[in-house]
N, C-alpha and C positions, 0 to 999 in steps of 0.2 A: 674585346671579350668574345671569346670562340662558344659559340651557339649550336645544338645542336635541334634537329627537325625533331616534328612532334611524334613522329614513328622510332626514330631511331632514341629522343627522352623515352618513349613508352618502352622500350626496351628493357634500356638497362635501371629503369625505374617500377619496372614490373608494372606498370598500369596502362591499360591499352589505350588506344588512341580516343578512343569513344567517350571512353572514363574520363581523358583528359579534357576533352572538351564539354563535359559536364561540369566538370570541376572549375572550370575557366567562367562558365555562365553564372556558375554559385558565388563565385568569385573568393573561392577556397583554393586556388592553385591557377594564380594567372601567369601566362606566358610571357616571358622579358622579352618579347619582341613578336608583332603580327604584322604581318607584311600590307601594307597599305593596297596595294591591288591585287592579289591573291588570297588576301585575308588567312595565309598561312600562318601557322603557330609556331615560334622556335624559343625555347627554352635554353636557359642557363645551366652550366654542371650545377654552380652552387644550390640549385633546388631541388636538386635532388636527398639529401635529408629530408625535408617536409613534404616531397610526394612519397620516401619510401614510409615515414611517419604514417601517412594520408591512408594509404594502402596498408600498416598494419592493424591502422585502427578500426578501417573497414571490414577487415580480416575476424577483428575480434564482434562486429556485429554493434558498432556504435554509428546511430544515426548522424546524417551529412551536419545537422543543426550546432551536436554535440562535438565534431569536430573540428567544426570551424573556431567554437569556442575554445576547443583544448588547441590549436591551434595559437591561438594569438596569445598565450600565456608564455611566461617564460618556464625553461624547463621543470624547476620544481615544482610551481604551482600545475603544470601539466601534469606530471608524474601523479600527483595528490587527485586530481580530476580522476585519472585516468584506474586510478585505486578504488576512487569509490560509484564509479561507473560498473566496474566488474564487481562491487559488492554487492549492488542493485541487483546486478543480474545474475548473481549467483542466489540471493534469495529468492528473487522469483522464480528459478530454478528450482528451489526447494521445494515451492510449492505446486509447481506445476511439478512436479514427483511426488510429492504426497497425491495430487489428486489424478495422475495416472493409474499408479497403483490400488486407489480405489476402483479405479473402474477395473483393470483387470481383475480385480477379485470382485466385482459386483459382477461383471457378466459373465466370467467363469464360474460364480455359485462357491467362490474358497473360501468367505469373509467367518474368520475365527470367532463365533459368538459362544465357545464352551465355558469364558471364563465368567461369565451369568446365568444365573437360574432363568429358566423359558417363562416362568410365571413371575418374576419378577418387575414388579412396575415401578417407574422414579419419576419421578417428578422435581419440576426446579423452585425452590425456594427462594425468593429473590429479596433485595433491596437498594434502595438509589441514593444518592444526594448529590446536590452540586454547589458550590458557593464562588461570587465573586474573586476574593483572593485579595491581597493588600491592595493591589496596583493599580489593576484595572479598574477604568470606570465602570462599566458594566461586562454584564458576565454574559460571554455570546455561547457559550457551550447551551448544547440539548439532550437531555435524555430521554429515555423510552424506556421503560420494564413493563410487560405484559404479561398475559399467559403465559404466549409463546415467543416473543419476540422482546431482545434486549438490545439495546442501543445506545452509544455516544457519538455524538459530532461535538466538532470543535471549529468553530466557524471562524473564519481573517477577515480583513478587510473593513472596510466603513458598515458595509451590510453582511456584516460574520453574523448576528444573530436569527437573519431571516435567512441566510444562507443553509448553517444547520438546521434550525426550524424546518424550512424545507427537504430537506434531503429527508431527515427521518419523517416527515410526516407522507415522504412518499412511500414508505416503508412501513405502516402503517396496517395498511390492508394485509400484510401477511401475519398478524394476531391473529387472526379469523381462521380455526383448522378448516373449516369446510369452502374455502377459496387455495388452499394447496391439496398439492399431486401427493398425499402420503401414503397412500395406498399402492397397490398395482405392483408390477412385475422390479418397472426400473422406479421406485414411491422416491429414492434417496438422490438421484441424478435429476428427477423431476423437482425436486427441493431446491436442490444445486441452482438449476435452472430459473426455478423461482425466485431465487435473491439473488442472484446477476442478474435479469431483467427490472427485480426492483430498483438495482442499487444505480442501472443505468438508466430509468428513471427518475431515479433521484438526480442524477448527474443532469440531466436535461433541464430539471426545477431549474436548479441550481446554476445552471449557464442562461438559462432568460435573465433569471432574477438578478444575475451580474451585466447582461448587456454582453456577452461575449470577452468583455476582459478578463484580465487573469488579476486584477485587485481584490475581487472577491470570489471566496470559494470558501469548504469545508473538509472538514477529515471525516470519517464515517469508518465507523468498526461496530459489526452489528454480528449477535448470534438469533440463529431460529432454532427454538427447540421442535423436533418431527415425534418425540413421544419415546424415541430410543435413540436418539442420536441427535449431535446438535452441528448445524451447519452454519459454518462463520463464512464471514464477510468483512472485507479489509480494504481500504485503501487511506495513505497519509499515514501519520505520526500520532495518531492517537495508540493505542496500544488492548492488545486481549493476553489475559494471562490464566495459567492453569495449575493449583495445586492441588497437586497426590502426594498421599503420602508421607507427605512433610516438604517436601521437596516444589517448589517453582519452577515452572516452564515460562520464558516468553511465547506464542503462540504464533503473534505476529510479528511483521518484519516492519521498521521503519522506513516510509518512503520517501528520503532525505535526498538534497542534492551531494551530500557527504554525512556521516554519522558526527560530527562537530557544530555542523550548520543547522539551524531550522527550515532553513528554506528547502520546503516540499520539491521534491519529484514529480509525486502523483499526489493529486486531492481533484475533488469534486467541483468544476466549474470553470471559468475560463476559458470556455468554446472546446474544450478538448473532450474526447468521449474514453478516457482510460478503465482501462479494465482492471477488478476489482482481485485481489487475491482470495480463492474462494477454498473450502477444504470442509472436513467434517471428522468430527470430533466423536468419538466412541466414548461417553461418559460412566462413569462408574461411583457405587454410591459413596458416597465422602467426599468426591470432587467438588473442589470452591474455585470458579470461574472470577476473574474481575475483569471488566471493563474499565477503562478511563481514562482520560483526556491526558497531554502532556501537562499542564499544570502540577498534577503528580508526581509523574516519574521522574520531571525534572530536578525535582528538591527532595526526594524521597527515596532511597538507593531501594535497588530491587531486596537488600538483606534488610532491611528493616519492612518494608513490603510484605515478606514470608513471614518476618516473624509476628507481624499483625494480625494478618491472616489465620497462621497457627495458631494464633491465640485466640479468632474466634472474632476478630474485630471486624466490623461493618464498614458503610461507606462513612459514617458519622467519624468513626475512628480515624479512618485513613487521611479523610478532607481534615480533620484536626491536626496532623502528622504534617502534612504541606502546612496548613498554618503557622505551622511552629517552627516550622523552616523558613518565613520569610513568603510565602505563596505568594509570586509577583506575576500570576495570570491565571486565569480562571481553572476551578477542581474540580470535576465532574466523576464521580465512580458509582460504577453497578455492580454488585456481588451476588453472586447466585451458587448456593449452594443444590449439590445431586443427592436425594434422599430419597426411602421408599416409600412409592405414595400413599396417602393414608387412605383407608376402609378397604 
C-alpha cells in the first residue's frame, strides 16, 4: 500500500499539517502508519474522503465533538446529522439577527414606536396550569406567572423536578421592578442583560443540583415584562408562542439534536454553561402570548393551538386538549394576554 507523508496527505487533502496532527490526538483522523523511531505520520490515499469530509465540516463551523460523531455514522445517517446541525444553526442565526438589529436601532435612536399612542399603557393579563398527563408518574414541569415575569421549565432525568424548580426559582428575583435596569438610556439592553445573567444562573443551580452530569437538567422558556416591551428567554424544547391577529407565530426555536428526536441540544445542566436565545418582543394590545412545555405541542398540532387561542381559551382549555389526545407526559401552559391597563 503506497503511503503518502503527512505534508504531502495535507496537500491534496487541503488540511495542514498541524490540523492533522490534532486530528490524530482526537483520534478523529489517524494515520495508517507512524514510523516507530521518527514518530513520523504517513497516511493512506484511501483517507482521503473522510479528511476532505473532516475539513468540510470544519468549514461549515461544526465542533471537533460533533464530528467525530458524524464521522462514525454511515452516510445517510450522516447526511441526516449533518441537516440538522445546520438547522440549529440557522436558527440561532435567527436569532442572533433579530437581536442585532435591535441594537442597531436601539443605539442609533430608529426604533419605530409610531404604531402606539405615547400615552398608552398595557399591561399583561396572565394565567397558568400544569397537570401530570396520563403517563407520567409525577409531573416535573414548573411554572411561574408574576407581575412581571412568566415562566416554564420542563425538567428530565431522576431530579427533573428539583431541576426546574430551580432554574425558575433562580429567576425569581427579577418579578421585583425595582431590582431591573428599566430605566436609563440603554433600560432595554440592560433587561437583555438581566435575564442572561439570570438564566445563567439558573444554569449553575441546575449543574450542582445534577453533580455535573448530563442525566439531569431542564428546558426554560421565560418572558419579562419591562412595562413596554417584553424580553424572552429560551433555551430547550419547551416552546413560546405569539398570536396577532388571528394568526400564530412560533417565537422560539427548538433545541433538538434533529426536529424528530427529543434528545435536546441545549437545556440547562449538565456542567455545560449554554447560552440562552435572548430577543425582545414589541407587544401590541390584543396579543396572547403562550408558554409551555412539550407535553403540548407534542399532541396538540399548532392549528388546533390558534384555533383555542382565537377562541379565547386558557391554560384550563389547552391542558384539557393534550388530555384528550392521550397526554403521555406532563402540560404545563401560561397565557398572557396584552391589554390597556386599567385606571
Amino acid at each position: 500500500m503506497e503511503l503518502l507523508t503527512i505534508g504531502a496527505f495535507a496537500r491534496v487533502s487541503r488540511l495542514s499539517p498541524k490540523a492533522l496532527r490534532l486530528y490524530d490526538e482526537l483520534a478523529l483522523l489517524r494515520p495508517a502508519r507512524v514510523d516507530p523511531d521518527t514518530g513520523y505520520r504517513y497516511y493512506a490515499a484511501g483517507q482521503l474522503g473522510r479528511a476532505r469530509l473532516v475539513a468540510w465540516l470544519r468549514r461549515l463551523g461544526m465542533p471537533l465533538a460533533e464530528i467525530r460523531a458524524v464521522c462514525a455514522l454511515e452516510p445517510g445517517e450522516a447526511a441526516r446529522e449533518i441537516g440538522a446541525y445546520w438547522a440549529r444553526v440557522e436558527a440561532e442565526t435567527a436569532a442572533r439577527r433579530d437581536l442585532a438589529a435591535f441594537l442597531v436601532d436601539q443605539l442609533t435612536g430608529t426604533i419605530d414606536t409610531s404604531g402606539r399612542e405615547p400615552m398608552t399603557m398595557l399591561e399583561l393579563r396572565h394565567s397558568a396550569g400544569t397537570d401530570r398527563g396520563l403517563v407520567r408518574p409525577a409531573n416535573q414541569d414548573t411554572l411561574y406567572a408574576g407581575r412581571r415575569l412568566l415562566a416554564v421549565a420542563d425538567g428530565f432525568g431522576p431530579a427533573g423536578l428539583a431541576a426546574s424548580g430551580a432554574a425558575v426559582a433562580a429567576l425569581r428575583y427579577l418579578d421585583e421592578a425595582e431590582t431591573l435596569p428599566l430605566d436609563g438610556e440603554l433600560g432595554e439592553l440592560g433587561v437583555l442583560g438581566a435575564l442572561e445573567d439570570a438564566v445563567r444562573a439558573a444554569g449553575a443551580a441546575v449543574a450542582d443540583l445534577a453533580g455535573g452530569t448530563e442525566e439531569d437538567g431542564t428546558t426554560l422558556t421565560a418572558l419579562l415584562w419591562t412595562g413596554s416591551r417584553l424580553a424572552l428567554a429560551h433555551i430547550g424544547d419547551s416552546r413560546a408562542y405569539l398570536l396577532r391577529g388571528g394568526e400564530l407565530y412560533r417565537i422560539t426555536q427548538d433545541h433538538r439534536v434533529s426536529p424528530q428526536e427529543l434528545l435536546l441540544s441545549k437545556a440547562l445542566g449538565g456542567g455545560a454553561d449554554p447560552v440562552p436565545d435572548l430577543r425582545l418582543q414589541e407587544p401590541l394590545e390584543g396579543d396572547r402570548y403562550l408558554l409551555c412545555s412539550d407535553g403540548l405541542t407534542e399532541t396538540v398540532p399548532d392549528a388546533r393551538i390558534r384555533e383555542l387561542l382565537v377562541a379565547g381559551a386558557g391554560p384550563r382549555e389547552l391542558v384539557a386538549a393534550a388530555l384528550a389526545a392521550g397526554a403521555p407526559d406532563n402540560v404545563t401552559c401560561v397565557v398572557a394576554d396584552v391589554a390597556v391597563a386599567a385606571g
